[in-house]
N, C-alpha and C positions, 0 to 999 in steps of 0.2 A: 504494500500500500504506500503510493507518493505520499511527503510530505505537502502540508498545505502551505500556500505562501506565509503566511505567518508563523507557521511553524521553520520554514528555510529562513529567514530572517531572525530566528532568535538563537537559531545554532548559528547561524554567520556572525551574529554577533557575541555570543559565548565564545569560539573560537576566535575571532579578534583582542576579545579581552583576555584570552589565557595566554595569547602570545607576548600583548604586551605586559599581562601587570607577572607573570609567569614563567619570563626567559629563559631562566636554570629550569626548568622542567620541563620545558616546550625542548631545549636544547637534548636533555639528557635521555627524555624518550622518541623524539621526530625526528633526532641528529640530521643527516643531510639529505632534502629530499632529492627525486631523481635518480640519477644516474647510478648504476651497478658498477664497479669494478672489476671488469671481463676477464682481465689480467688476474688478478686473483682468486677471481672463482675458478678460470681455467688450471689455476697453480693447486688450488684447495683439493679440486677433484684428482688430478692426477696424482698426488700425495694420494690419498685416500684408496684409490684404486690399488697404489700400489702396496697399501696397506689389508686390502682385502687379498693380492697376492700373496701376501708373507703370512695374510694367517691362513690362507685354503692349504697353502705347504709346509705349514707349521703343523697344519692338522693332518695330514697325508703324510706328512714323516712323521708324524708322534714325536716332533720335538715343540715342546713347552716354551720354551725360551722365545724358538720364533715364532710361535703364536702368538704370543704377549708383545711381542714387540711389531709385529701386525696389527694387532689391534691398536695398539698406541699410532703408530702413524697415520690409522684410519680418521679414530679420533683426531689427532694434531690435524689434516688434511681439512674435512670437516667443519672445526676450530676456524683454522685459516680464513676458510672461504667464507665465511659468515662473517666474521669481524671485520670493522672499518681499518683503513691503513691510519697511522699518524698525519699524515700530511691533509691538512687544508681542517682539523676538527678546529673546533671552538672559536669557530666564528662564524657570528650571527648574521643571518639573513638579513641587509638591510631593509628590503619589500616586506611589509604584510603578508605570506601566502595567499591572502582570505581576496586582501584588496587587490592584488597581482591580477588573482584568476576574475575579478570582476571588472578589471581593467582601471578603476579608480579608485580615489584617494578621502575617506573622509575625514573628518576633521573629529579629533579625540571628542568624544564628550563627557561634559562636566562629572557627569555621575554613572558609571557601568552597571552592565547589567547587572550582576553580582550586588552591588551597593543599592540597587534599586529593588532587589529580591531582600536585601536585609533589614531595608527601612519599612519595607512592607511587612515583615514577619514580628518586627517592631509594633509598628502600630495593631496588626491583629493581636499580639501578646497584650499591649496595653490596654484593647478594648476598643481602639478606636477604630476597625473597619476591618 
């Protein structure tokens, strides 16, 4: 089931305020969007693969040692390919994502949605609405 416009408009704008008022967390779960690193996925997997050879011949000679040490490669291969490189983390998107994909820019307002969800839960605690 679509959302209704008014339902698309309050998650665009929950996700504009989590980016801004939220940067360390928008950074430490979103980290970079886009682009995959072909290179190291192509590295991850063949490490890996070559870790599933050393354990099928680990187990086909009955030696232990390089089974365990197949499976570690696989693992480590794996590892690899999933994790970001160092280069280019921690640092922040200058663009909005939200305002990017809508092609403009709005202008902060005074009070978020967040702070406009608290002053409301406010007044209903105190009685008044």
């Amino acid at each position: 089931m679509p959302l209704s416009e008014q339902e698309q408009r309050l998650l665009e704008e929950m996700e504009r305020n989590l980016y801004r008022n939220d940067a360390d967390f928008v950074q430490a779960v979103g980290g970079r969007r886009g682009g995959v690193d072909y290179r190291r996925l192509v590295i991850g997997v063949l490490i890996a693969l070559v870790g599933i050879g050393a354990l099928i011949a680990g187990v086909a000679l009955q030696i232990p040692v390089v089974g365990i040490l197949g499976f570690a490669a696989m693992f480590a291969g794996v590892l690899f390919s999933m994790t970001r490189s160092r280069r280019g983390a921690g640092q922040p998107s200058p663009v909005d994502p939200v305002d990017a994909a809508r092609g403009q820019r709005q202008q902060r307002p005074k009070a978020g949605f967040m702070d406009r969800l608290n002053d409301r839960w406010d007044r209903r605690q105190d009685g008044q609405g």
